[in-house]
Structures are given as structure tokens and as C-alpha cells.
C-alpha positions in Angstrom: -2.8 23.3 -38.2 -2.4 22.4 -41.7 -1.0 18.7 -43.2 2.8 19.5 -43.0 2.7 20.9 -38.8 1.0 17.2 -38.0 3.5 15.9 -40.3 6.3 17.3 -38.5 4.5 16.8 -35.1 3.7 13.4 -35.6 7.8 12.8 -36.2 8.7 15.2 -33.3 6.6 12.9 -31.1 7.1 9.1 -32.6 11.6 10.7 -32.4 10.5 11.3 -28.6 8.4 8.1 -28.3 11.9 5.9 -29.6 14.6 8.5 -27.7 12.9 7.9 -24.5 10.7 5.1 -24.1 10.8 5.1 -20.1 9.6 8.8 -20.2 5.5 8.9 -18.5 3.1 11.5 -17.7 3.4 10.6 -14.0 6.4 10.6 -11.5 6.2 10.4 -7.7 7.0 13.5 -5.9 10.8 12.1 -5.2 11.2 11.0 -8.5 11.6 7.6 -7.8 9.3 4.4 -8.1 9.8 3.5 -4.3 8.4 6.1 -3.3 5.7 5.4 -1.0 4.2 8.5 -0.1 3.9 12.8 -1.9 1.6 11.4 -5.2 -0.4 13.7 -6.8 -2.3 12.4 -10.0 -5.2 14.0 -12.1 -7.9 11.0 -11.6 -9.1 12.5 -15.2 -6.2 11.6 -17.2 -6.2 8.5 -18.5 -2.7 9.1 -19.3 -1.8 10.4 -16.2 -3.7 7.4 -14.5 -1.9 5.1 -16.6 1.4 6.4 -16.0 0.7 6.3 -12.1 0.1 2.4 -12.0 2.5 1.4 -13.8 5.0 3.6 -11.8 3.7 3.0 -8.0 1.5 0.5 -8.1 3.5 -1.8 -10.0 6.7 -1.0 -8.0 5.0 -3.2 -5.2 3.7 -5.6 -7.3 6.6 -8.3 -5.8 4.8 -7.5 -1.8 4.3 -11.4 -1.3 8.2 -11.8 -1.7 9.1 -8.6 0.4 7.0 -9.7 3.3 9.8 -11.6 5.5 7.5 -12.3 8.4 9.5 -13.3 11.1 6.4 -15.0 13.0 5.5 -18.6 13.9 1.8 -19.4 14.4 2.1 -22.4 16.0 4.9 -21.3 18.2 2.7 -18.2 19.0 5.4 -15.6 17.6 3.5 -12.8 16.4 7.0 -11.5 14.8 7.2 -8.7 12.3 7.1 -7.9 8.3 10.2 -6.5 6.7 10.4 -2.4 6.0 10.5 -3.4 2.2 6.8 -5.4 3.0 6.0 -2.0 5.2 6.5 0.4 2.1 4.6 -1.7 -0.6 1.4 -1.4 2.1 2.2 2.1 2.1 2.5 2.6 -1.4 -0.4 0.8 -2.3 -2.7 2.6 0.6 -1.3 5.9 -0.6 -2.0 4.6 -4.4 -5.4 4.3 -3.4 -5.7 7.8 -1.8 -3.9 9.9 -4.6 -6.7 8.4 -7.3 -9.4 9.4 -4.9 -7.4 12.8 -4.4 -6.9 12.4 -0.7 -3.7 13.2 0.8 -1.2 10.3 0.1 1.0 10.7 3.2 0.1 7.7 5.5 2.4 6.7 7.8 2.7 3.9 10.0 3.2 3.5 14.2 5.5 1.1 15.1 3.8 0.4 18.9 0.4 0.1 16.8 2.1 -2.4 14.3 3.6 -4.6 16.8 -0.4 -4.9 18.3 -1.3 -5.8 14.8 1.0 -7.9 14.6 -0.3 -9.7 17.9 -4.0 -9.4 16.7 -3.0 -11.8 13.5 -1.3 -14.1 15.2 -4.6 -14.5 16.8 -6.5 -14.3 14.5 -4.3 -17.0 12.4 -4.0 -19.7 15.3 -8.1 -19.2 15.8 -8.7 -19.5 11.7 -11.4 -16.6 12.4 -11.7 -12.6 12.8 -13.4 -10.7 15.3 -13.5 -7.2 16.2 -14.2 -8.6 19.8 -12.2 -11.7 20.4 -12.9 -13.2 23.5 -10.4 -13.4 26.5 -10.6 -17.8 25.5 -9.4 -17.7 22.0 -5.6 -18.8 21.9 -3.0 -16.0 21.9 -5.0 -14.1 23.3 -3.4 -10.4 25.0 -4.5 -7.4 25.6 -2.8 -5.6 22.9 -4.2 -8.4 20.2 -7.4 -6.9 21.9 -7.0 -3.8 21.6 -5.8 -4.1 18.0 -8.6 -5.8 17.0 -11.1 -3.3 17.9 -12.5 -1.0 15.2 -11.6 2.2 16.2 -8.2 1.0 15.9 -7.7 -1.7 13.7 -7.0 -1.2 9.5 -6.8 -4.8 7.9 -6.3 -5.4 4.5 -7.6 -8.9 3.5 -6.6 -10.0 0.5 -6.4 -13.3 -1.9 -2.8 -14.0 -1.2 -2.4 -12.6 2.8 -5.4 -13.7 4.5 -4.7 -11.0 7.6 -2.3 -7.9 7.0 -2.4 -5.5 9.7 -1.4 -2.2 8.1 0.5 -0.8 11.3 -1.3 1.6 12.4 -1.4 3.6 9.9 -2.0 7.7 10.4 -3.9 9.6 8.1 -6.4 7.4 7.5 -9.5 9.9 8.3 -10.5 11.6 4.4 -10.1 15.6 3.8 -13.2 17.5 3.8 
């Protein structure tokens, strides 16, 4: 290329850089931000990478204020989280997959979530996690048991949500 092509490229691209400032590398597969499953990203792109957090992972950025559990630990409600909360664990799960180039389709069980749901009330009310919680602790039911187990359970422990069952979630197992 000689000086007046990069001349003229560097203004085609700064022009496309001012026209269309919202324009990335990266979109999900539905073209939308919400999306929460379909992402395909090249892990050796730092644009592409870059472009991919700032799409999905930052679209669930607000999770703490979707959440809308509907529980009460010291009433002994395990309750639910709202499908807004449901999609930014989805999102983020399937964030975490794409990057590792794994599948990005999880999807969650609602008859698992509902045990998860009874396994951190549980866990909550007893201030402590176990993978075998005996039949004493407070709260204590069969499908809390059965959720807590590690076949079945997928927690996701975190600074801000100290136990956040991710609802059975299918798809988990990596491609070989």
C-alpha cells in the first residue's frame, strides 16, 4: 500500500468509527444483547473478545437488581428468582462457555430449580454448605437433599449472592 491508500483508509475507517459508534466485531446469534444463549466468539481476537463482553456480559451486569427473590429465610420460603435474574445466570454461564469454545446453549429445569431453590434456603437458615446436609439441619427436605448432592447440584458463589443455585442447568458436561 503506498501513503495516499492509508491515507484514504485511515479516513474511510475514522468516517466509519464517527457514523457508527455502536457498531462491534461481535453480536449474539439473535442480534440482540439479551440474548442468553447461540454465542460464538474467536477466543483469539482481542477485538472480537472485547466486543463479546461488553455486548453479553455487560448486558447482565444489573443481575443483583433483576434477582426478585420471592423467598423468606426466616419464614422458611424457599421462593423463586425472577426470569430476568434466570437469563443473566444464563448469559453469564454461556459467556463463560463461548470463550472456552464450548457450546453456549445451557438451559435451565424448572423442577431442578425449584430443589435449588429449597437447597439455599437451607443452606441460608444453617449459615453453611454441604453437599451432605444432615436430615437435623433446619429446612431440611428431601429435595434440598437431593439438590445439594454433587452430581446434581451447580452453585455459583459469588461476592454479592452468597448461594445461587443455577437451576439445573443442562448442558453442563464439556464437548470432546
Amino acid at each position: 500500500m503506498n501513503r495516499h491508500s492509508i491515507s484514504a483508509f485511515s479516513a474511510v475507517l475514522a468516517v466509519c468509527l464517527v457514523i457508527a459508534p455502536g457498531l462491534s466485531a461481535w453480536t449474539p446469534g439473535t442480534g440482540s444483547p439479551a440474548a442468553a444463549t447461540g454465542f460464538v466468539v474467536n477466543p483469539m481476537d482481542r477485538t472480537d473478545v472485547l466486543a463479546f463482553y461488553n455486548t453479553v456480559y455487560q448486558a447482565s451486569a444489573n443481575y443483583e437488581a433483576n434477582m426478585a427473590w420471592t423467598g423468606n429465610v426466616g419464614g422458611g420460603v424457599a421462593g423463586t428468582t425472577s426470569v430476568a435474574f434466570k437469563e443473566d445466570v444464563r448469559r453469564r454461564i454461556n459467556f463463560y462457555r463461548a470463550l472456552s469454545e464450548q457450546p453456549a446453549d445451557i438451559t435451565l429445569d424448572a423442577t431442578k430449580c425449584a430443589k435449588d431453590q429449597e437447597a439455599v434456603l437451607m443452606f441460608a437458615r444453617n449459615g453453611q454448605l454441604s453437599h451432605f446436609p444432615p436430615a437435623s439441619w433446619i429446612y431440611y427436605t428431601a429435595n434440598a437433599s437431593e439438590a445439594a448432592v454433587p452430581a446434581t447440584s451447580h452453585w455459583v458463589i459469588t461476592d454479592q449472592v452468597r448461594w445461587m443455585p443455577t437451576c439445573g442447568m443442562t448442558g453442563w458436561a464439556t464437548s470432546s
